[in-house]
N, C-alpha and C positions, 0 to 999 in steps of 0.2 A: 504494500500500500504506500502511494508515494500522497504527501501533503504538502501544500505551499505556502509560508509562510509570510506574513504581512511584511516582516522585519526581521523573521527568523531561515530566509533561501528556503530550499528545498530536502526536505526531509523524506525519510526512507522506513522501511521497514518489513522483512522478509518473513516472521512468526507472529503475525499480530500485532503484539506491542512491545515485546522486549527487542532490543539492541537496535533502537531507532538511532540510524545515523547521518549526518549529514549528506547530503548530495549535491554535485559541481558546486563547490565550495570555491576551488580553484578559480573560475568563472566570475567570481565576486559578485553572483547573484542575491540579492537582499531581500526586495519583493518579488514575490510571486503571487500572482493573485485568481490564477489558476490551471490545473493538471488535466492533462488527460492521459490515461494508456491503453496501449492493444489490448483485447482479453488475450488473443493465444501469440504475442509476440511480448516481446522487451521494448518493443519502442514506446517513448512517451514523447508527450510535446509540452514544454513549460514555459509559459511568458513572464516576463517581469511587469511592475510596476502594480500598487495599490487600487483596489477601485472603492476607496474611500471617499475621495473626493471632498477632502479638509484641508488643511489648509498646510497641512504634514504631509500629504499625499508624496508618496515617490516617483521619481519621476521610471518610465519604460525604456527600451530598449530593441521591443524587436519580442518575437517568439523561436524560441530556441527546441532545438528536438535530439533526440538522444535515440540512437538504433543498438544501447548495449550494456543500457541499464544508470552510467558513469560518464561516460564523455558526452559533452553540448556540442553544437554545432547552430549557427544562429542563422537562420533561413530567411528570417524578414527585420530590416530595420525601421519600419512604423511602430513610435515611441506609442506608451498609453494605451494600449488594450485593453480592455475593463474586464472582459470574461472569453473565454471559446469552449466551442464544445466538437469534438472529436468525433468523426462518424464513423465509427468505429465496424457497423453493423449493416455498412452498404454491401448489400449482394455481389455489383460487380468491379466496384472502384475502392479499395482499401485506404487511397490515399488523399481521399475527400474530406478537409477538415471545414469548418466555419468556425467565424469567429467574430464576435461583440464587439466592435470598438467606442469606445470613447472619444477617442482622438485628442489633442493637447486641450488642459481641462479648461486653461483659462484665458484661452483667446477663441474668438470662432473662427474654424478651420474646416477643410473639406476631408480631413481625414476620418471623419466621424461615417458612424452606421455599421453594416455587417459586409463581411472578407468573405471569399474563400479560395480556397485551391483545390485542384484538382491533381495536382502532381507532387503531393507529402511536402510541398514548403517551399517550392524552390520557384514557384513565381502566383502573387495573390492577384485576385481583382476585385473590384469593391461592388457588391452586387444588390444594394439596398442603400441608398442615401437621402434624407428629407429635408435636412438643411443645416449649416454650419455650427447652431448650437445644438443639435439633438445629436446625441450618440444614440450606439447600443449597448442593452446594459443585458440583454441576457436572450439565452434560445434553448428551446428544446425542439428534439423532431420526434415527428411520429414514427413508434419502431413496426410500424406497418408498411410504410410507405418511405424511403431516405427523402423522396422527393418533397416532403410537408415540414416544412420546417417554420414555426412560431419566433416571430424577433418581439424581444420587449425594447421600446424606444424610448429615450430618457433626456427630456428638454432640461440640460443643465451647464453653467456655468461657473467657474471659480476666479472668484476676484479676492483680491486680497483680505479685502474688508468684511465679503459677506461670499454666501454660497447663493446664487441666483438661479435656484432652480423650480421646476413645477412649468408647464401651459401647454398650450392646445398639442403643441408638440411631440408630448409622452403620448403613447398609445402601442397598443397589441398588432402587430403586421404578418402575414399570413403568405408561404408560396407557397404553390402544388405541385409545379415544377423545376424545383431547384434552383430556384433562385433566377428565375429568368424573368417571372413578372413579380409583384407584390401586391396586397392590398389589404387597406387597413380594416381589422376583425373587429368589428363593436358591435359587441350581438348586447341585445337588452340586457339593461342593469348594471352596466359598467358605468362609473361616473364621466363627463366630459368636463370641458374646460382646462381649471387649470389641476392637472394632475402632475405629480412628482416621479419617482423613482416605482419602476415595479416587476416583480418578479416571478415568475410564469414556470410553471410545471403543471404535466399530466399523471392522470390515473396510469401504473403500468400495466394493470388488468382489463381497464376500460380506457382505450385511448383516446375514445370520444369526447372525456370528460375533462377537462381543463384545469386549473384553480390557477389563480392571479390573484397576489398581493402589492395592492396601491396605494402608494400614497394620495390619498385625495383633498387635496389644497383649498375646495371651493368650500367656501364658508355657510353656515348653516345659516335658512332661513328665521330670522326672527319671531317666535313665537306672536 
């Protein structure tokens, strides 16, 4: 089980929990703010940098991949990735990864929205973009389908002074086919306006069934 730590790199572990120990240390990897690995191989892929988004926040590097358990090798230099998720469980492409970015937190840039590659790292394209302050802040896919993949969108900014996040921006986006079109999933009952940060997982038994946690910004009607 490999873990990544906010401030503490990348940690290991081959029995559960005893003789957890560092990993690409050497690398001077600090943040990591999140893992993926093969079930039946040794590769994983680990990015750097926090997706905190305070005012401590570290800064990225790139996403790094390792094919041997110990050695990195750093395949992309797009600082600030906030999350990815490995597709681990594609039928005929093993080395289809996606990935969440954030892009630099505290200016608006075009680096924001969701990545992927199709070739295990060694060249990204950016396949979902809404606009310079909204990143990605997370995804799941359907393990029915590799081609349905859920982006959660996150209208945020870091200034020095304050954290300017939350508006129409954040929202649930939806592709069928891999990333070629997108479009935004607001089925009843989700809040609109201005919403924050939010985080998206399914049923693994029922994949039909979603759950999403929002922050929802808009202010209660007055009694």
């Amino acid at each position: 089980m490999y873990v990544g730590a906010r401030t503490g790199g990348l940690v290991e572990t081959t029995n559960g929990r005893h003789d957890v120990r560092a990993g690409n240390q050497k690398d001077g990897i600090t943040s990591v703010g999140a893992v993926a690995s093969r079930r039946r191989q040794r590769d994983r892929l680990a990015r750097r940098r926090d997706a905190l988004n305070t005012r401590s926040a570290y800064w990225g590097d790139g996403v790094y991949k390792s094919t041997d358990g110990s050695k990195t090798l750093a395949v992309d230099g797009t600082a600030r990735f906030a999350s990815y998720l490995a597709n681990r469980d594609h039928p005929t492409n093993p080395t289809v990864v996606w990935i969440a970015a954030m892009g630099h937190l505290g200016t608006p840039n075009a680096e924001r929205g969701v990545y992927k590659t199709t070739d295990g790292g060694r060249t990204w394209k950016q396949v979902l973009y809404t606009g310079d302050t909204v990143g990605a802040i997370d995804l799941i896919r359907d393990p029915r389908d590799p081609n349905v993949i859920y982006a959660a969108m996150y209208e945020c900014q870091r200034y020095p002074w304050r954290l300017a996040d939350g508006g129409p921006g954040s929202g649930i986006y939806k592709t069928a086919d891999g990333g070629a079109n997108w479009a935004a999933d607001s089925p009843t009952g989700l809040p609109g306006g201005a919403v924050g940060r939010i985080g998206i997982d399914l049923c693994r038994t029922k994949p039909d069934i979603i759950y999403a946690v929002i922050d929802n910004r808009n202010s209660r009607p007055r009694p």
